[in-house]
N, C-alpha and C positions, 0 to 999 in steps of 0.2 A: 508439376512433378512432386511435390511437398506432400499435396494431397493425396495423392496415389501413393508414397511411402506412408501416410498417417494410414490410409486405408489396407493397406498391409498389417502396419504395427496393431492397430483394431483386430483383423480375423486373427492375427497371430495370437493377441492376449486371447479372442475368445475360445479357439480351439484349446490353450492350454486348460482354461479353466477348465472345460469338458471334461478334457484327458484325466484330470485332477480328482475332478469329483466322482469320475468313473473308479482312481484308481482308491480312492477313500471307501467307495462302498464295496470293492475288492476287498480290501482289509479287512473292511468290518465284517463282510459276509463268509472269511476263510477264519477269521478268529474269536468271532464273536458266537457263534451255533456252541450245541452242543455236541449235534449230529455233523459229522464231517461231509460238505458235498465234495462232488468230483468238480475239477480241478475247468473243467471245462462247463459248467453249471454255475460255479462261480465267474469266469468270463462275461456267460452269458448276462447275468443279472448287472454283472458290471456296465456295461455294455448298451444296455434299453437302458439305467439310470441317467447314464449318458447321455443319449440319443433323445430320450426325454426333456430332462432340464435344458438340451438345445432348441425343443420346438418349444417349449414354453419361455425360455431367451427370446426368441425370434417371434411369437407370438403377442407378447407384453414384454417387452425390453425396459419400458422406462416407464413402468407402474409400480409404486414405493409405498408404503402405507406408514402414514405419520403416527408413531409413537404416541404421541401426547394424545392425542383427539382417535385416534383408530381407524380412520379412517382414508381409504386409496384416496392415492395424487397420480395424476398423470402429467408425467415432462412434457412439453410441449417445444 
């Protein structure tokens, strides 16, 4: 039972991350232009950035690149 609540609390955090980082490149793409898009063009871009950083979550999850030396680690 534990595990099936951790495994919940897990997709919960990862979906919000998505949500988050979709709704940051909303921001930045309705305030940051110079050229105004439409309202629904900005969704969109929200939206693939999203949908993106989730397949590359889900594709290398727990590959990190150490600071010091540069080079990728992989969790195990």
């Amino acid at each position: 039972m534990a595990n099936i609540i951790q495994t919940n609390i897990s997709k919960v955090q990862k979906l919000t991350k998505y949500i988050l980082m979709g709704l940051i490149v909303v921001l930045a793409t309705k305030y940051i232009p110079y050229n105004n898009l439409q309202i629904k063009e900005i969704i969109m871009i929200g939206a693939t950035s999203s949908i993106s950083f989730a397949i590359l979550d889900m594709i290398s999850p727990a590959v990190y690149i150490n600071v010091k030396t540069s080079t990728p680690k992989v969790n195990q």
